[in-house]
Structure formats: C-alpha cells, structure tokens
N, C-alpha and C positions, 0 to 999 in steps of 0.2 A: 283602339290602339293602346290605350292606358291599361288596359287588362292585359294585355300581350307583353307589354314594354314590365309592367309587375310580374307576373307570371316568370317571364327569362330571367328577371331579377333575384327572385326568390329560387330557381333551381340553379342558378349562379351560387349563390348563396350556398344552398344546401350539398351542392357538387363543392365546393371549398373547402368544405367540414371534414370530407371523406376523406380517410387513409390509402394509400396504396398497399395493399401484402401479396407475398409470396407464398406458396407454398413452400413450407420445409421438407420438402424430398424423404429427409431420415424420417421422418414420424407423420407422416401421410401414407394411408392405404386403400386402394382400389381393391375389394373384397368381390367376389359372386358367388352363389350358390344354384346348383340347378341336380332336377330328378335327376335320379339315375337309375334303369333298372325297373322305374317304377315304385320300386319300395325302398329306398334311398339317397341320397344326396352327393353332389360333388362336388367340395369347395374348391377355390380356386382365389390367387391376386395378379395382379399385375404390378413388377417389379421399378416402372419406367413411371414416373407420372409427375407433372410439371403443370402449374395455372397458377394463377393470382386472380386478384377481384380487389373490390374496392368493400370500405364497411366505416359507417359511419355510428359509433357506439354514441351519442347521445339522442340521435334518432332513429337508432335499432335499424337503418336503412343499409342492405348490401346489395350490391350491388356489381355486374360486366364481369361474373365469374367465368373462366376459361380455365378448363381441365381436359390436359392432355397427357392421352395414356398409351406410352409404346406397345402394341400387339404385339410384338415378338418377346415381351417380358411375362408372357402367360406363366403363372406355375399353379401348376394344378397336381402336384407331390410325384408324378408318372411323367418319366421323361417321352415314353415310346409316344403313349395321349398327348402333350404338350407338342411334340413334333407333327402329329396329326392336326392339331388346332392351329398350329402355324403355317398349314400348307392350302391349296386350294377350296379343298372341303369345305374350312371354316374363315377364319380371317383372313387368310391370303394374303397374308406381312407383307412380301414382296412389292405387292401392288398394293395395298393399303395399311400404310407403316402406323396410322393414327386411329386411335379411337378418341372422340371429341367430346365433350359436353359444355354446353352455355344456357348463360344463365341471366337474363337481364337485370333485374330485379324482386327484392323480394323483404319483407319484412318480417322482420326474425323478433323472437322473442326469448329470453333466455329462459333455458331447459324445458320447452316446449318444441315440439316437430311443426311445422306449418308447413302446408302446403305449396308447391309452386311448378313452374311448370319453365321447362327448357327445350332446349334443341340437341339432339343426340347424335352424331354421326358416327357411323360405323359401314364398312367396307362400302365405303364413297356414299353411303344415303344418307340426306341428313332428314330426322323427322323429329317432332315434338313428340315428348315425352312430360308425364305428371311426376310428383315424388315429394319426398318431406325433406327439409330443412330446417334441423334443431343447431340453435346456437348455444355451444356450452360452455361459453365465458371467453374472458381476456385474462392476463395476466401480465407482470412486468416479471422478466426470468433473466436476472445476468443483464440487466441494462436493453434487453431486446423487449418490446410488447410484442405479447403472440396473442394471436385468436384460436378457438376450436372451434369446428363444424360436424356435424354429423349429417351425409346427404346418404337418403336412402329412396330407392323407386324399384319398379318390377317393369320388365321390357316383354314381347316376347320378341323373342331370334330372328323369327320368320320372317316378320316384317324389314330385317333389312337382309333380308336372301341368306339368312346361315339355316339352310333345310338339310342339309344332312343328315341322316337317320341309321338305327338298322333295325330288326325286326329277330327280336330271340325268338327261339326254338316254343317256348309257351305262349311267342303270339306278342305280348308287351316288347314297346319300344323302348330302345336302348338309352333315348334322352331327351326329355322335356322340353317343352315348349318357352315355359314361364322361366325367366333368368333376374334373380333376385340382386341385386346390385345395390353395394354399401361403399362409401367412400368416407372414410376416419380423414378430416382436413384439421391437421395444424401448420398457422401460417405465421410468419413475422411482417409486420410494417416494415413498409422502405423508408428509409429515410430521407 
C-alpha cells in the first residue's frame, strides 16, 4: 500500500511540473510525400491542423499530445487531384472531416529524434503507428514560451482503406503505397 500511496505521489508530483501548449496554427505544418508514377514524388500539407500536449522541460517528459488535422485542407499544388483526394476514393471529407494522431507519452531529448509510438486515425480507423520525435528547443518570444517539435513516421494507406490506384499504359502504378508524414510543431504554453 505504501508503494502505491508513493508511486500516485510522485506522478502527482511530476504531472504538476507539466506545462499545457497549443499549437500555433501560423507556424505548424502537416507535410506528406508519396510515389508518384514510380519515378517521382508528391508533396503535399494540410492547411487545418490544431492539438496541444503537455511538456515538462526539466524532465524532458511530453506528454497527451492530440493533433488534429482538417482532410479537406489537403493541398497538394493540383486543384483537379486535391478534389479527387477529398471525395470518396480517398479521405471522403464528408464522412471523415478528421485525421487524428496521439501520443501518450514520450521522452524527448533535445536535437535528437527518438522514437515513439501513437494512434493514428484516418477515415474512421484508428491504428498504432511508430515514428520519431525530435525536440528542438523552447524559447521565450515576446513574453510567450514556445516549444518546437519535429514528428516524423511513414504509414502505408492501405491499412486504413485508401486503395485507390491506377495502372499506366507501361504497367507501373500511379501511386504508392508507403506515405511519408512530417509534422513541423510550434507551440505556446497556456497560461
């Protein structure tokens, strides 16, 4: 009982310490890249994207990150394609306005990636996903403390039903499997 009644004490404790942040909407970006063609690439962001988390800088501990990203703010430079990716084939906005990701915990290191592992939801599946999270400082800016993040992982599609495909004239598929995903996080503390 004495170990238990220490133990809630001590993440008492260590939950006290933690900051709440936001993300700042202007200077956070939901990045992807995926084949194209085979012998090519196509970037793309997503325009919509909102979370906070919690981060405790004297024990490097962050922590209940939630990042949520509007589907229908795809831009991938091609209005005709971005129209396609918001309709049934792929996201299907409509019926699945969110794309999710969480994050319990995880121990960060500054300018190092470490590893960690979340829950990903996209068009209603939620599945665990691996990926790295580099911490790349705080800062005090104009009386605001901000933090930076660097989250990066590689999904494929398939597993949450985006199969979509087509099949050119030489035989190679129009669009890859593997979907490389980079999220640039800067956040301010709440007060």
């Amino acid at each position: 009982m004495y170990k238990l009644i220490t133990a809630l004490f001590m993440l008492q404790a260590s939950l006290a310490t933690a900051a709440n942040y936001e993300l700042d909407k202007s200077h956070t970006a939901a990045n992807f890249d995926i084949a194209h063609m085979v012998i090519s690439t196509v970037n793309g962001h997503f325009s919509e994207i909102d979370g906070k988390f919690a981060f405790d800088e004297s024990s490097n501990k962050f922590s209940n990150l939630k990042i949520i990203v509007g589907a229908a703010s795809i831009n991938t430079n091609d209005e005709k394609r971005d129209k396609h990716l918001r309709s049934g084939d792929f996201f299907d906005v409509k019926k699945f306005p969110n794309i999710i990701f969480k994050l319990k915990e995880a121990k960060v290191i500054k300018g190092k990636a470490v590893q960690i592992k979340g829950q990903f939801t996209m068009l209603g599946k939620e599945l665990p996903i691996k990926g790295t999270l580099k911490y790349k400082g705080s800062i005090d800016a104009y009386g605001v403390d901000v933090a930076a993040f660097q989250l990066e992982g590689t999904i494929k599609r398939k597993d949450w039903g985006l199969t979509w495909n087509d099949t050119l004239d030489s035989g190679a598929i129009l669009i890859g499997d593997d979907v490389e995903i980079s999220v640039e996080i800067q956040a301010k503390k709440v007060k």
